[in-house]
VEXDREN-2710 file (C-alpha; in Angstrom, 1 decimal):
% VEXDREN-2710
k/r/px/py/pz
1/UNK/-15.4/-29.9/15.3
2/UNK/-11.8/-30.5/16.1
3/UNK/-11.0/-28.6/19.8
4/UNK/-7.7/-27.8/18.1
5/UNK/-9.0/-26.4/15.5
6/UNK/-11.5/-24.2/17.3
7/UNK/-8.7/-23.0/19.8
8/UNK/-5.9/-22.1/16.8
9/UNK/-8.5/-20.1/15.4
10/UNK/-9.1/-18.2/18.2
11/UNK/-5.5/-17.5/18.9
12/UNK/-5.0/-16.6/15.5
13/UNK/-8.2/-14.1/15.8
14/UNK/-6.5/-12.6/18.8
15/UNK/-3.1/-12.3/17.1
16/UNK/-4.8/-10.1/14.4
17/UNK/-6.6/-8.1/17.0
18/UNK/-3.5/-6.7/18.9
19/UNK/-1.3/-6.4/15.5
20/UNK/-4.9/-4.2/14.0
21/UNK/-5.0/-2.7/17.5
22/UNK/-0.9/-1.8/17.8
23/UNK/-1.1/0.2/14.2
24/UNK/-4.3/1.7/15.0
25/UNK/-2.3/3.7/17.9
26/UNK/1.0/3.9/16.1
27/UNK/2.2/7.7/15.5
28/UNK/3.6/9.1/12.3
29/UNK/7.0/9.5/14.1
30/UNK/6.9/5.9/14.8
31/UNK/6.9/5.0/11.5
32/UNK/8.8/7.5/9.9
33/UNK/12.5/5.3/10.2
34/UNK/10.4/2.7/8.3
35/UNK/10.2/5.2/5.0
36/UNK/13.9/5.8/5.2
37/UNK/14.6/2.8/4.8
38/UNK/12.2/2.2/2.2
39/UNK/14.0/4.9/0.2
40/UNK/17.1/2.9/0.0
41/UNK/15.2/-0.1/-0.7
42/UNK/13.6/1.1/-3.6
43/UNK/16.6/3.5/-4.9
44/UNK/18.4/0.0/-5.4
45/UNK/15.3/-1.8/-6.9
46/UNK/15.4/1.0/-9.9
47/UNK/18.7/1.8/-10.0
48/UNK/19.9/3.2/-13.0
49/UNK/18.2/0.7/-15.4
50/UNK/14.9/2.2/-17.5
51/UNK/14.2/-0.5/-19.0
52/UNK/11.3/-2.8/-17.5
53/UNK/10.7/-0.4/-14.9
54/UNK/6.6/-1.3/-15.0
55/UNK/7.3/-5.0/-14.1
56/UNK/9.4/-4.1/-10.8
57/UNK/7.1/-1.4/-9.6
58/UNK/4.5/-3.6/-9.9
59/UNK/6.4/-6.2/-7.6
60/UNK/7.7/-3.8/-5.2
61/UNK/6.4/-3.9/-2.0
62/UNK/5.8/0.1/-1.1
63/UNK/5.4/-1.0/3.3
64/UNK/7.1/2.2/4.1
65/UNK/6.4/4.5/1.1
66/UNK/4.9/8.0/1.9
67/UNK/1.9/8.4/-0.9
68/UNK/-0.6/11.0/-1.3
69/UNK/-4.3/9.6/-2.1
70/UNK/-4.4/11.7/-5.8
71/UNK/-7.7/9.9/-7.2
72/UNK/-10.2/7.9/-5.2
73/UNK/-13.9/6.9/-5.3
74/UNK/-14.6/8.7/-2.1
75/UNK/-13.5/12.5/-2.6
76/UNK/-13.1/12.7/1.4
77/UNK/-9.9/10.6/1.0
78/UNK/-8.4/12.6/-2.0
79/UNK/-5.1/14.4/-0.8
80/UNK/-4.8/12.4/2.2
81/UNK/-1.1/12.1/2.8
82/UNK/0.3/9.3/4.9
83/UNK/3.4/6.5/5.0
84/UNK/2.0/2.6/4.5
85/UNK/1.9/0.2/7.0
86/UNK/-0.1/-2.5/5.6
87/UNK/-0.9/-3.8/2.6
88/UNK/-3.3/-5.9/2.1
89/UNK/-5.0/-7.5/-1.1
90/UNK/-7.9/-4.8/-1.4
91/UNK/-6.5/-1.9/1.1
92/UNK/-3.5/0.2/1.7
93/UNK/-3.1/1.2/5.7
94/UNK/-1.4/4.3/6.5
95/UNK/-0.8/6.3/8.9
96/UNK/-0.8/10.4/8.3
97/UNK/1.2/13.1/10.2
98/UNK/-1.7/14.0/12.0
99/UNK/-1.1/10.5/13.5
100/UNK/-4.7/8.9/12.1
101/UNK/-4.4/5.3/10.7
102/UNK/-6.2/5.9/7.7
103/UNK/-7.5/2.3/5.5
104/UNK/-7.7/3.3/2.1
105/UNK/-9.6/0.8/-0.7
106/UNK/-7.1/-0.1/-3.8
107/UNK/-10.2/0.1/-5.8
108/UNK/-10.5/3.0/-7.8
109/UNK/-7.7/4.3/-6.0
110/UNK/-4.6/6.0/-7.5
111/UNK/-1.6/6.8/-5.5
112/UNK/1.8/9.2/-5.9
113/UNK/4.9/9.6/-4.6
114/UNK/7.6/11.6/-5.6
115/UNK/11.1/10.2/-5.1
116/UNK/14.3/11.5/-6.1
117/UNK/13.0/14.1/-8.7
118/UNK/10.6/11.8/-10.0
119/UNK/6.6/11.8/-9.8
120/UNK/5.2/7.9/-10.0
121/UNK/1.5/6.6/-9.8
122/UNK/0.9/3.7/-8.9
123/UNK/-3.1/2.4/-9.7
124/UNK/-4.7/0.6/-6.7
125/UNK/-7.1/-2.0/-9.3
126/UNK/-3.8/-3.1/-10.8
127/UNK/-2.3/-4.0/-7.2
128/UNK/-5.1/-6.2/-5.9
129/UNK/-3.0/-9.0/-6.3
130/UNK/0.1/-10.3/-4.0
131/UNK/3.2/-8.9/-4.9
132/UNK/4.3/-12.0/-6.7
133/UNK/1.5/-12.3/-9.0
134/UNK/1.5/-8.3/-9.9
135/UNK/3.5/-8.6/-13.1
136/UNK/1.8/-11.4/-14.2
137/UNK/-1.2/-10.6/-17.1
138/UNK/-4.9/-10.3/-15.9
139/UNK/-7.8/-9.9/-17.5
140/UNK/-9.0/-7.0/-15.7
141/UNK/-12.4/-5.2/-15.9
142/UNK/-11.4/-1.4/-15.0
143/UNK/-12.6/1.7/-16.2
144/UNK/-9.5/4.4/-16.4
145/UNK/-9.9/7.4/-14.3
146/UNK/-10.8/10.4/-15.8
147/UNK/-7.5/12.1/-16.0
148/UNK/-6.3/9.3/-18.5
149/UNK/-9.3/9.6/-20.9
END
């Protein structure tokens, strides 16, 4: 084994450690200037154009956005309110006004937010993929939650 190898790991191990360990203790007013601007981030990314709107939610990145938890496989995490802070390829990370950091599975999961006027959903089984592979076609194996059927 490669002493470089074993050593880059570590720091890299640490690294993740202190970022997981800074958000655990970050407070919802912390946060709060990050969903501001995520407001005019996404108010540009749908503009005034209709058309395709699927494809671009899909590969927006919602770091920021403040969601409520409307459907999810656990009913202790349904109506959990919160603002992202991670995304990761099976969890969304948010933190909630009561200031708990809050990791929430995409699977099974459906998530809202209302902004300007607007109610959108998005579903956590069709976002367990990077951003840039979200719009692309998958075969996936999903059952639709019960509110669709």
């Amino acid at each position: 084994m490669d002493c470089k190898t074993t050593v880059s790991g570590l720091l890299l191990k640490t690294k993740h450690f202190w970022f997981w360990f800074e958000l655990r203790y970050c407070r919802y007013e912390q946060v709060e200037p990050l969903y501001k601007m995520w407001c005019d981030y996404f108010r540009g990314l749908i503009g005034d154009r209709e058309q395709v709107l699927d494809e671009r939610l899909l590969k927006a990145d919602y770091h920021g956005a403040l969601v409520l938890v409307a459907e999810a496989h656990s009913i202790s995490m349904i109506g959990i309110v919160g603002i992202i802070v991670l995304e990761t390829r099976q969890t969304f990370q948010l933190i909630t006004k009561q200031d708990k950091y809050v990791v929430i599975p995409k699977r099974g999961t459906a998530l809202q937010f209302v902004l300007y006027g607007r109610i959108f959903t998005l579903f956590g089984d069709a976002m367990r993929y990077k951003p840039s592979l979200r719009g692309k076609k998958h075969r996936l194996r999903v059952a639709l939650p019960f509110f669709i059927r």
